[in-house]
C-alpha positions in Angstrom: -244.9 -84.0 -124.6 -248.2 -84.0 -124.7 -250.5 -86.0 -127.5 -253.4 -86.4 -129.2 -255.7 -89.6 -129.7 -257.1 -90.5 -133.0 -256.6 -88.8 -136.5 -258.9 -85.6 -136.6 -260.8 -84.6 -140.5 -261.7 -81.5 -139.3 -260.3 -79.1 -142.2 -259.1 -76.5 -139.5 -257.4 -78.5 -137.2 -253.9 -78.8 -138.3 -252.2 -80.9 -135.4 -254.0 -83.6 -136.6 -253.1 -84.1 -140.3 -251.1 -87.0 -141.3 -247.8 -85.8 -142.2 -247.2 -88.3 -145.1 -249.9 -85.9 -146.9 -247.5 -83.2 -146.8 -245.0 -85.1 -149.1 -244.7 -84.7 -152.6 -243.2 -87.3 -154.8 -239.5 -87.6 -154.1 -236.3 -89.1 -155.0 -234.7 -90.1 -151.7 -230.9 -89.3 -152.3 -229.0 -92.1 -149.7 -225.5 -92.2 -149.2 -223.7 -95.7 -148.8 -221.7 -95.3 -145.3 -218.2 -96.7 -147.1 -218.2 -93.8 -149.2 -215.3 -91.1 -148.4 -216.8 -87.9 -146.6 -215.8 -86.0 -149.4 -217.3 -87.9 -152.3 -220.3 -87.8 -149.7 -220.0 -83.8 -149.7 -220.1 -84.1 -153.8 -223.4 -85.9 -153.9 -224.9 -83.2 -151.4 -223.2 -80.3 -153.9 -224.5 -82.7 -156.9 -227.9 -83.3 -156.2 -228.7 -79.4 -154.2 -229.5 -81.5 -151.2 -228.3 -80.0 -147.8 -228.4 -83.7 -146.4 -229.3 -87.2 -146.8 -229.8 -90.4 -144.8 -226.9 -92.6 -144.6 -227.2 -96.2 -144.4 -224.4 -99.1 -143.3 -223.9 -101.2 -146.7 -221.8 -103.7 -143.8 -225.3 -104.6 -142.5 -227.2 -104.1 -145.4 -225.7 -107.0 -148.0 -228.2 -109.3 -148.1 -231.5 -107.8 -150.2 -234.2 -109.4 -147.8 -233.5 -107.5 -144.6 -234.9 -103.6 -143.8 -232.2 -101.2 -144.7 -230.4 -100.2 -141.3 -229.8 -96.4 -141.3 -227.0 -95.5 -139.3 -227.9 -91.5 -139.4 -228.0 -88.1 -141.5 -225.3 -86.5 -143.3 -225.2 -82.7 -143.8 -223.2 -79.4 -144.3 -222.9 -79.6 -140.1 -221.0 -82.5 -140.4 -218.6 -81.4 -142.9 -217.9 -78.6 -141.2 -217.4 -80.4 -137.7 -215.3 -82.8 -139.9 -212.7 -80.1 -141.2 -212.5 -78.5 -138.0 -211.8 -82.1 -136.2 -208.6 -82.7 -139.1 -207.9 -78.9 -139.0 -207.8 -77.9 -135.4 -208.6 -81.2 -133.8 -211.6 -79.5 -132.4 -213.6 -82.5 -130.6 -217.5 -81.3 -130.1 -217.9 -80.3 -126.4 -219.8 -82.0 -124.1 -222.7 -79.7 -124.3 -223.5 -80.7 -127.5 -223.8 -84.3 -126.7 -227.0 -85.7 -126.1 -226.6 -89.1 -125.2 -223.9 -91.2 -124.4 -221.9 -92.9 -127.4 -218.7 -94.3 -127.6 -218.0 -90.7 -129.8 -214.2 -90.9 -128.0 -213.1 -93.7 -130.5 -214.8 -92.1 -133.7 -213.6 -89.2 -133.1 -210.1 -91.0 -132.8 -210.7 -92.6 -135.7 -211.0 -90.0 -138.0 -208.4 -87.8 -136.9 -206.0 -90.8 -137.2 -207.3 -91.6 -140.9 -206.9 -87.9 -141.6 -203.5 -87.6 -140.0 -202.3 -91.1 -142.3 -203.8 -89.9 -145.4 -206.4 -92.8 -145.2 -210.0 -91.9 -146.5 -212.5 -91.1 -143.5 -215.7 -93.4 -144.2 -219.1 -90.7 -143.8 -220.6 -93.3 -141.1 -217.4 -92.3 -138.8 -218.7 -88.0 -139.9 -222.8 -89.2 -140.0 -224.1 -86.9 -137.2 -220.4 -85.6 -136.1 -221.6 -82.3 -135.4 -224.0 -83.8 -133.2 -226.9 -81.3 -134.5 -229.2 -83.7 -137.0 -229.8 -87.1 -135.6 -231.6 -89.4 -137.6 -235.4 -89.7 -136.9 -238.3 -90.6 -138.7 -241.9 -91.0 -138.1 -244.9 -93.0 -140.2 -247.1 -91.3 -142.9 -249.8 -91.8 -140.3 -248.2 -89.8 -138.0 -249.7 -86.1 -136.9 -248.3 -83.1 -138.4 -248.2 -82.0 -134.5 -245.7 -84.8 -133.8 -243.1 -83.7 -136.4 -243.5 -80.2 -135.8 -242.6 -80.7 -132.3 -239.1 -82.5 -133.6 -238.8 -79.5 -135.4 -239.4 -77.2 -132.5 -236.1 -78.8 -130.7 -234.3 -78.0 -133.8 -234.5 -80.9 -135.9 -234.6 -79.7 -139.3 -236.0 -82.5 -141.2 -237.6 -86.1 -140.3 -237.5 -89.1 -142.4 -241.1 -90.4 -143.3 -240.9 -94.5 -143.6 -243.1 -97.0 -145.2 -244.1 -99.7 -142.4 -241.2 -101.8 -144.0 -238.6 -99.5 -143.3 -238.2 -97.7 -146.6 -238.1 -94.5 -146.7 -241.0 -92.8 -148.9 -239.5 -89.5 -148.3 -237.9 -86.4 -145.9 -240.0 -83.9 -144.5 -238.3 -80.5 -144.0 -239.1 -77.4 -141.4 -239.4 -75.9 -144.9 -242.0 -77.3 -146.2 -244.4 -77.7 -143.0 -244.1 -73.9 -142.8 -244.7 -73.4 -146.1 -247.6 -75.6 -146.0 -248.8 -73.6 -142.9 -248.6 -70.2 -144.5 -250.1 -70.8 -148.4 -253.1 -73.0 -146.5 -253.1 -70.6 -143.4 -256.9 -68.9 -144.4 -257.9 -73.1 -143.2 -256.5 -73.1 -140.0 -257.8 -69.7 -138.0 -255.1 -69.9 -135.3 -252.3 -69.7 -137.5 -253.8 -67.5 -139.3 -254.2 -65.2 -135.7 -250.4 -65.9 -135.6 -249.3 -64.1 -138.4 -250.7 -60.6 -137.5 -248.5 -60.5 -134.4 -245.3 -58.8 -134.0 -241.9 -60.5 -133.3 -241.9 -58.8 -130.3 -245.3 -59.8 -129.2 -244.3 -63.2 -129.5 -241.0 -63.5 -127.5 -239.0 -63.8 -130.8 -235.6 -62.2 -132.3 -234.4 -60.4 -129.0 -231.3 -62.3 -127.8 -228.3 -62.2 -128.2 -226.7 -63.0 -131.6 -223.1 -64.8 -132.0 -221.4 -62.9 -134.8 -218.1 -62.8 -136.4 -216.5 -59.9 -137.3 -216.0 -59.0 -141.3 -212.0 -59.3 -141.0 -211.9 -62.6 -138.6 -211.2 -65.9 -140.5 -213.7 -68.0 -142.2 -212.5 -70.9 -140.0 -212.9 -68.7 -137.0 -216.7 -68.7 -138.1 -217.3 -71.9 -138.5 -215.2 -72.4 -134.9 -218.4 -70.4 -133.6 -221.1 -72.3 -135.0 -219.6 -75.3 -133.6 -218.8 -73.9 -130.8 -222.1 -72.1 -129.7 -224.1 -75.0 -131.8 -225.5 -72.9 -134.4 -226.4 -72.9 -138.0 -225.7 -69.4 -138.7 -223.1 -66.6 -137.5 -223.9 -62.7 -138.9 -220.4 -61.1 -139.8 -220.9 -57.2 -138.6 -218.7 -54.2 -139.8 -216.3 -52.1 -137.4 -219.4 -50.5 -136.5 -221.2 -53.3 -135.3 -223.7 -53.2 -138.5 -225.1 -56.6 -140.5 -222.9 -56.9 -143.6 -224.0 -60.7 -144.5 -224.1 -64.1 -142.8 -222.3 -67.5 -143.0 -224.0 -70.4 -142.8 -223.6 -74.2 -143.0 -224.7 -74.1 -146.4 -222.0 -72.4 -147.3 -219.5 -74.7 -146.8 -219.9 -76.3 -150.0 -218.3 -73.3 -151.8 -215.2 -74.7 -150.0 -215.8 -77.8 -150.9 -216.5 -77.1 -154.4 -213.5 -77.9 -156.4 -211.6 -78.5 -153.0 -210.9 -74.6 -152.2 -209.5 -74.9 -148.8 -208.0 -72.0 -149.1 -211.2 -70.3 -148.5 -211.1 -71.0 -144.6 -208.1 -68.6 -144.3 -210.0 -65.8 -146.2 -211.6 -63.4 -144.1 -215.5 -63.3 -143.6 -215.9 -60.5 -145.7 -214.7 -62.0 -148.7 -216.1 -65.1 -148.3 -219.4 -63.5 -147.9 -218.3 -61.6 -151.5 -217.1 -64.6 -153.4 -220.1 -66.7 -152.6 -222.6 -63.7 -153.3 -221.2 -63.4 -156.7 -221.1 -67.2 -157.2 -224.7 -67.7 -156.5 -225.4 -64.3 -158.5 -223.8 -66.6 -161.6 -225.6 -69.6 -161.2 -229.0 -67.8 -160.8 -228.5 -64.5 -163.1 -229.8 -62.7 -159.7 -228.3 -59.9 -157.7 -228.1 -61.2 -154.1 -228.3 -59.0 -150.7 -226.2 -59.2 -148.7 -228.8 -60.0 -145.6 -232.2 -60.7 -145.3 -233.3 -58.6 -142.0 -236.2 -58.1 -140.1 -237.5 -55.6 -137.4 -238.7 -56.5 -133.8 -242.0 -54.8 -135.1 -242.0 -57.1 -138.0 -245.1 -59.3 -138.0 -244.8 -63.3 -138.2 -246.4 -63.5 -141.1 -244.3 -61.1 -143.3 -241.4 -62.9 -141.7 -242.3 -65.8 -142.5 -243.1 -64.9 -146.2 -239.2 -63.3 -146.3 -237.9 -66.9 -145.1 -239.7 -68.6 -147.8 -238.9 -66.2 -150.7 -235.2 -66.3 -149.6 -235.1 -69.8 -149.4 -233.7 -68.8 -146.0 -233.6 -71.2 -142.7 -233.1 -67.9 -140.5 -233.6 -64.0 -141.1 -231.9 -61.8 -138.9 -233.3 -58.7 -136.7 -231.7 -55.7 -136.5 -232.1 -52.2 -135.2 -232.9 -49.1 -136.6 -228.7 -48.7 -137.1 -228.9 -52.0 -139.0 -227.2 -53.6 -135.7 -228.1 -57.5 -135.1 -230.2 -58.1 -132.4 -231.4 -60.8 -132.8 -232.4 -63.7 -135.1 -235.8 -65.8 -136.2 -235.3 -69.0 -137.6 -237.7 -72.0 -138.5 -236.9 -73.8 -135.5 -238.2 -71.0 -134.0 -241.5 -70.6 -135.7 -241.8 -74.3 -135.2 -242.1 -73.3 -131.7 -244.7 -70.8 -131.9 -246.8 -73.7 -134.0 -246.3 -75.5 -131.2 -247.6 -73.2 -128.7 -250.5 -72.1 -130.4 -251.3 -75.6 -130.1 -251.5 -75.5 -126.0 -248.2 -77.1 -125.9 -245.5 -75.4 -123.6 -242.2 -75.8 -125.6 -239.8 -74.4 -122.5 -238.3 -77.8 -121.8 -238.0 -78.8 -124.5 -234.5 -79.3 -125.9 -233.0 -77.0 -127.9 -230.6 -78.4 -131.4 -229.0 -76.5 -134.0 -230.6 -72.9 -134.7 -232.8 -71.9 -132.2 -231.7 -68.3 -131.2 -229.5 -68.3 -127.7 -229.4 -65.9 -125.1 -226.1 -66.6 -123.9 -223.4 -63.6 -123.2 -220.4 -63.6 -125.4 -217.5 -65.3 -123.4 
């Protein structure tokens, strides 16, 4: 990857910002690595955090030392965790990066599970192999973490030179920051007038589930195809809602497992009405895009939405695609002079594989 030297104050050079700017004042949520997976899940629910670093309270006993953090802790996880107890699906080998002695975690929790022991969330830390741990210094250039975000890391820790973390900066809010300051930096601001189309984005192919297929046969997929996001479609092929990783904490919630043997379709329904609850608003069923759709307007439908991903679809309504923050991380990227097509690609970043 390429780098630059120094840190620039030129107001419309973006690369060179320190990313510790960025962040706001935050309360880091941590999660102690003894804890059970599912009283970790609860303090995800409790706190409306979709992860959190874990640390190894083993290593960490004595006050004086840096805290050793042994990874993150997200929806991903959870959902490679009941899939591992459920169907003793192991993540394939595609979806490991590096080698780790995985075999004997892996062992480990389905043998807790399978004895009724508790299942520690440093075994499930990182189990779906999509959200390592990384972190960078508040000195470090906004180009830098945008880049981790253009693999598909979805959020970076940002530590104090003694190892404490001062706070976790999301794809989120780097985009966000990008678009509401975009009138200061003229090449995004070039960005946003072009098309999806024009830049390469939201034509592939999109891994669906179909409405009347099993809520566990969704989730099979994401892990399967490592996303964070599978569009359920009708008989006729047309968009009727999403599930996403997220979602898994309306299972979760009050321990309704039962949910994974609904279908898709009513899934989708019973969490649309539950969030309609919680917030008084009527919810969509899909937030969808054209290919003709420019960046910016897609971009401002992510952020309104609250939405990692927004989904393309024809003039029928069809999926054909999908945009997702790791993919306008990309095009940040790019317009920086960057080539981004070796770079290796996590969770969410739109595929172009066939259906098998």
């Amino acid at each position: 990857m390429e780098h630059r030297e120094g840190i620039s104050t030129h107001p419309k050079d973006w690369c060179m910002i320190p990313a510790g700017t960025l962040m706001k004042s935050q309360k880091v949520i941590t999660i102690d690595g003894s804890l059970p997976v599912e009283e970790a899940c609860n303090l995800l629910i409790k706190n409306n955090i979709s992860s959190a670093p874990v640390y190894d309270s083993r290593t960490n006993a004595d006050p004086a030392k840096v805290t050793e953090y042994v990874g993150m802790f997200d929806y991903g996880d959870v959902i490679a965790y009941l899939l591992l107890v459920l169907l003793e699906k192991v993540p394939s080998s595609s979806q490991i990066k590096e080698p780790v002695d995985e075999t004997f975690e892996v062992t480990d929790v389905i043998r807790r599970a399978v004895e009724g022991q508790t299942v520690p969330v440093r075994l499930a830390s990182d189990l779906s192999r999509k959200n390592p741990f990384y972190s960078i210094l508040p000195e470090s250039t906004l180009l830098s973490a945008v880049e981790e975000f253009a693999c598909g890391t979805h959020r970076v820790c940002v530590l104090e030179p003694a190892g404490e973390i001062k706070g976790i900066l999301s794809q989120s809010t780097v985009v966000e920051y990008l678009y509401n300051n975009r009138k200061q930096f003229p090449s995004i601001e070039k960005l946003f007038a072009k098309t999806l189309r024009q830049l390469g984005l939201g034509d592939s192919d999109v891994i669906s589930a179909n409405a009347d297929s099993r809520v566990l046969d969704a989730l099979s997929l994401m892990s399967q195809y490592g996303v964070s996001s599978v569009v359920i479609v009708g008989a006729s092929g047309v968009a009727l809602g999403n599930i996403s990783m997220t979602d898994i904490k309306h299972v979760m919630k009050g321990y309704k497992h039962n949910l994974l043997w609904a279908t898709c379709f009513q899934f989708v329904s019973a969490v649309r009405t539950e969030q309609g609850i919680e917030d008084g608003q009527d919810r969509l069923p899909i937030f969808d895009v054209r290919l003709d759709t420019n960046l910016g307007f897609t971009i401002a439908k992510l952020l309104a939405t609250r939405s990692h991903r927004v989904w393309v679809t024809d003039d029928m309504g069809r999926p054909v695609g999908v945009v997702s923050l790791t993919d306008v991380s990309r095009v940040f990227v790019e317009s920086a002079g960057i080539e981004t097509s070796s770079y290796p690609r996590r969770a969410s970043m739109a595929i172009k594989k066939p259906f098998e």
